[in-house]
Structures are given as structure tokens and as C-alpha cells.
C-alpha positions as CSV (number, residue, x, y, z in Angstrom):
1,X,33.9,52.0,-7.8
2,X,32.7,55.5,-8.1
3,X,34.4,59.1,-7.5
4,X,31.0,59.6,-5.3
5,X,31.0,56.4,-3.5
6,X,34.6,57.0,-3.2
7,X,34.4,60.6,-1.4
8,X,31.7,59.2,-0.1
9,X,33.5,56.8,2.0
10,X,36.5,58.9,2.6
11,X,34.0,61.2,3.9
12,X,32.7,58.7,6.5
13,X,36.3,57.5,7.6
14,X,37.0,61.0,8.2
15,X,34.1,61.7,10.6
16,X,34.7,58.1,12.2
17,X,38.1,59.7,13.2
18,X,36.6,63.3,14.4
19,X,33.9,61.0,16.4
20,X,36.8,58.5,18.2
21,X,38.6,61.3,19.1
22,X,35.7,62.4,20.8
23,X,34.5,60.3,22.6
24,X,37.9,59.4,24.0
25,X,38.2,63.2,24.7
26,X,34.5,63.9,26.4
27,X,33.3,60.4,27.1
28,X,36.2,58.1,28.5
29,X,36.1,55.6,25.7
30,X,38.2,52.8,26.5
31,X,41.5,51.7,24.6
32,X,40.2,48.4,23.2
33,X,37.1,50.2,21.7
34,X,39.2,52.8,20.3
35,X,41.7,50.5,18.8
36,X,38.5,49.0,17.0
37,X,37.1,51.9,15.8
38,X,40.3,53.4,14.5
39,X,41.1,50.3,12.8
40,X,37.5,50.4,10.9
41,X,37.6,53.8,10.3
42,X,41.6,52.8,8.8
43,X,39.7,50.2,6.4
44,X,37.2,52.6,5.3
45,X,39.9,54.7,3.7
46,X,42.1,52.6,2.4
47,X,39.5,51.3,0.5
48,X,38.4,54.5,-0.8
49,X,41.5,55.4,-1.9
50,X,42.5,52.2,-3.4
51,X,39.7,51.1,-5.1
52,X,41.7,48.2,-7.2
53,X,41.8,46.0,-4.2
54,X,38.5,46.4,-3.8
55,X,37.3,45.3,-7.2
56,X,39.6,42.2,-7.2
57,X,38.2,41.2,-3.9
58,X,34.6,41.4,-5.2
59,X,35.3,39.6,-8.0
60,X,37.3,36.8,-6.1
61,X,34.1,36.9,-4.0
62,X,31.3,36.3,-6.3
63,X,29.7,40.1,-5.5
64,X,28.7,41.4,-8.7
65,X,30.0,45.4,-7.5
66,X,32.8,46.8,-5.6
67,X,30.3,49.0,-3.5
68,X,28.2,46.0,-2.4
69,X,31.1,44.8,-1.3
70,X,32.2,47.5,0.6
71,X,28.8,47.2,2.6
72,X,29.3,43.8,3.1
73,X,32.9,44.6,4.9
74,X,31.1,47.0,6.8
75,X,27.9,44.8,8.0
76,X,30.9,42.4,8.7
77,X,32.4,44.8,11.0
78,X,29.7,45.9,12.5
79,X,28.4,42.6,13.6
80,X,32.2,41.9,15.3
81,X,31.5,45.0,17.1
82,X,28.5,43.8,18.0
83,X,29.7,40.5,19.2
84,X,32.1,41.9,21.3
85,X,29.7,44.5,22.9
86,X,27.5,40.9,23.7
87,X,30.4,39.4,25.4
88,X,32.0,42.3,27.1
89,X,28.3,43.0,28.8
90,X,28.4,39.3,29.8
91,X,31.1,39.8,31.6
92,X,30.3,43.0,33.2
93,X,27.2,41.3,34.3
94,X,28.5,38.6,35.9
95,X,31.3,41.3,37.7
96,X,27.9,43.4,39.0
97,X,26.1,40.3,40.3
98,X,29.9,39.0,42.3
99,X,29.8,42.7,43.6
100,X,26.5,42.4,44.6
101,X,26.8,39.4,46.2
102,X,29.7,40.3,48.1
103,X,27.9,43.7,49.5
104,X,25.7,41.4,50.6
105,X,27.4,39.3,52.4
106,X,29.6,42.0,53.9
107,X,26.2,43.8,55.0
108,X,24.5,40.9,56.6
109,X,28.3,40.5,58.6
110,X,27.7,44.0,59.9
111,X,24.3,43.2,61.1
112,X,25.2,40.6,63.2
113,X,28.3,42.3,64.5
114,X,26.2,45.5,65.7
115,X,23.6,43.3,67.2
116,X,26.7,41.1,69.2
117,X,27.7,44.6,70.1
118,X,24.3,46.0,71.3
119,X,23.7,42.2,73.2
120,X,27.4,43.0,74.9
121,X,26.2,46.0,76.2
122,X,23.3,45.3,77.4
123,X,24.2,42.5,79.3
124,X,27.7,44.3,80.8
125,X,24.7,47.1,81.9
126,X,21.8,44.5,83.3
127,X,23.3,44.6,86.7
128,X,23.8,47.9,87.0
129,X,21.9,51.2,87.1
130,X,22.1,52.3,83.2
131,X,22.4,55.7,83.1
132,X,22.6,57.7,80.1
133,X,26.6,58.4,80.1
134,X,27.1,54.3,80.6
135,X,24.4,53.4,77.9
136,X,26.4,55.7,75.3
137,X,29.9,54.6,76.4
138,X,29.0,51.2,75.6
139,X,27.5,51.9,72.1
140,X,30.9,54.0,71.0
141,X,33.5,51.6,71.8
């Protein structure tokens, strides 16, 4: 592996760590995303700085270069990130449409309540003169 592909990479790791810290500064990223990223970004450098691994595990591999494998680590790790962004919107999905659900519910139980309420005062008023004062008593208690 290269002194440019090396820096290169070290390079990268380095701005993966600037950007984490970032985003868990400004934008609220969560622990389990953090923990992911830092751990990539951790792979990244270690295998700029220790190439030798790196060329014994392409050749164990069957990839002709130590920097194609390198990208192959990476699309690797980028696919489990992508894989676990799939299942953690599944999941968020299904959380939205309970939610939903139960607003519903809890809004179509409030309907009928205020129209019990409004039936309950009208008939407690039917046989009597409504006046305004009455009509509003009813409706606040």
C-alpha cells in the first residue's frame, strides 16, 4: 500500500472523527450511530497505519492489491450501515402508524364524548326556558 493511499486514508478517518463529533454536537446523533461511525472511522486508521495486515488480508483473500481491498472493507461497511438504516426506519414506521392509530382512536373517543355531553345538556334544558347563562353552564361542566 502506498504513502498516498495511506495519508490518504488517515486523512479520511480524521475528518470521519471531526464530522461524528459534529453531528453529535449540532445535530443530536444518537449513540448507536455514533458508536458505528467511530468504530469505522477506528478501522480506517488502523489500517492506514498498519498496512502489513492489510496486505496479508488481501492476499488470504484472493484481491490482487491491498487498496482494493481497503475499498472492499469499506463498501462492506457501508452496506451494514445501510442495512441498519433499512431496519431501524422499519421500525420507526411501524412506531408512527401505532401512534397514528392510537390518536385516532383517542380522537374518535372525544367526539363521542362531547356529543354525549352536548345530548346531556340539551335534554337537562328541553323542559325549561334555555337562557343564555343555563346553555353555557351546561357546556362548561
Amino acid at each position: 500500500m502506498g504513502v498516498q493511499l495511506r495519508i490518504f486514508l488517515s486523512i479520511c478517518a480524521l475528518l470521519f472523527f471531526v464530522a461524528t463529533l459534529y453531528y453529535i454536537r449540532c445535530k443530536g446523533l444518537d449513540l448507536y450511530r455514533t458508536i458505528l461511525w467511530f468504530s469505522g472511522a477506528a478501522v480506517l486508521l488502523i489500517l492506514a497505519i498498519f498496512p502489513k495486515p492489510v496486505i496479508a488480508l488481501a492476499s488470504l483473500s484472493g484481491v490482487e492489491t491491498p487498496s482494493n481491498f481497503v475499498f472492499l472493507v469499506l463498501i462492506g461497511f457501508l452496506l451494514f450501515l445501510a442495512l441498519s438504516m433499512s431496519a431501524s426506519i422499519s421500525r420507526q414506521h411501524g412506531r408512527i402508524k401505532n401512534l397514528v392509530q392510537s390518536v385516532a382512536i383517542l380522537e374518535n373517543r372525544l367526539e363521542e364524548l362531547e356529543k354525549q355531553k352536548s345530548q346531556n345538556c340539551n335534554e337537562k334544558n328541553k323542559g325549561k326556558e334555555t337562557d343564555q347563562q343555563s346553555g353555557r353552564e351546561c357546556m362548561t361542566k
